[in-house]
C-alpha positions in Angstrom: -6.9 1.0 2.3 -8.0 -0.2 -1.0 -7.3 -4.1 -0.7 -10.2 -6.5 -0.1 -8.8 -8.2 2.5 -7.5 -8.0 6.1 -3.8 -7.4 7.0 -3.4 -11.0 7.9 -4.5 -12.5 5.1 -1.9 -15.5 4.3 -3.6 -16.2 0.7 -2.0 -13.8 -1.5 -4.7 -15.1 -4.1 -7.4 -12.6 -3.0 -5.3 -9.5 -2.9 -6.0 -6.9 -5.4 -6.6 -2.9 -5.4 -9.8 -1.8 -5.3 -9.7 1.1 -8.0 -13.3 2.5 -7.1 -11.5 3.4 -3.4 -8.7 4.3 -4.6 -10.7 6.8 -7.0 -12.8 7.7 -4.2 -10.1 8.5 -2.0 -7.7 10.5 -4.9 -11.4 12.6 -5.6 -11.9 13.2 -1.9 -8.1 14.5 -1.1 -8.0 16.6 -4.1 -12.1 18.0 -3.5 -10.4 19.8 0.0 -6.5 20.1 -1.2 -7.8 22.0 -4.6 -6.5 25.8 -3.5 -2.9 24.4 -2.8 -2.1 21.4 -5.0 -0.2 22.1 -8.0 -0.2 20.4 -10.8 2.9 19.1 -10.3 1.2 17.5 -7.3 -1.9 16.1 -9.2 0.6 14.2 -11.7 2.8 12.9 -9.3 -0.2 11.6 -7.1 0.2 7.7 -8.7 3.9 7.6 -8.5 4.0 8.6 -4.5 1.1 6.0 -3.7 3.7 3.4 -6.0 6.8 4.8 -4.0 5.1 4.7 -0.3 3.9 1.3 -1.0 7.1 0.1 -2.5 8.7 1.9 0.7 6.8 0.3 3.4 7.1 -3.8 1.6 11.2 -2.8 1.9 10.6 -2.1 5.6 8.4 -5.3 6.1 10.9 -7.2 4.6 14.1 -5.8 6.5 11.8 -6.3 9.7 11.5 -9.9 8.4 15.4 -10.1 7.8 15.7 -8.6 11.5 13.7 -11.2 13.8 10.2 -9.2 13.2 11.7 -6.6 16.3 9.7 -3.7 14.6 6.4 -4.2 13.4 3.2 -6.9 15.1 3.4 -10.2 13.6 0.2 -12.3 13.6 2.5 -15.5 12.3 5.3 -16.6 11.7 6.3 -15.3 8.1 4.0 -12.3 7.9 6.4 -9.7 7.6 7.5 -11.8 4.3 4.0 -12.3 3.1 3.5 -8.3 3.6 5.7 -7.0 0.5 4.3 -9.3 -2.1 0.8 -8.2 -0.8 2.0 -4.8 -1.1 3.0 -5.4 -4.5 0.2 -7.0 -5.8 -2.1 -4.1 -4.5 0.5 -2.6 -7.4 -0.9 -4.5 -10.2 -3.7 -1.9 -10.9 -1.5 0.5 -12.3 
């Protein structure tokens, strides 16, 4: 949600996390979630966006590894391009 750039995007060079949107969204979640979130919740909020991200470039990978059977491919080696853009979105923190 917070990179620049589409999905597709074979240039790894532009990828980067916007941190305004990713503010933005983190306010907006925890404006409606404030009567239930715990703390516990609030402090873990930066380590589950680092775990699902690190998650999902492990599943884009292994589809990679596998003949791309699971997820769309727009190209040939998307599904390998997909973690390192998932991990560059990372930098920011």
């Amino acid at each position: 949600m917070t990179n620049p750039v589409a999905e597709e995007e074979k240039n790894t060079s532009s990828v980067t996390m916007r941190r305004d949107i990713l503010e933005s969204i983190a306010k907006g979640y925890l404006s409606e979630l404030k009567h239930v979130i715990t703390e516990i919740d609030i402090d873990n909020m930066v380590y589950g966006a680092e775990l699902i991200t690190n998650e999902q470039a492990n599943r884009f990978l292994t589809d990679y590894f596998n003949g791309d059977v699971y997820y769309y491919t727009a190209y040939n080696i998307h599904n390998l391009v997909r973690p390192e853009i998932s991990f560059l979105c990372l930098r920011v923190f």
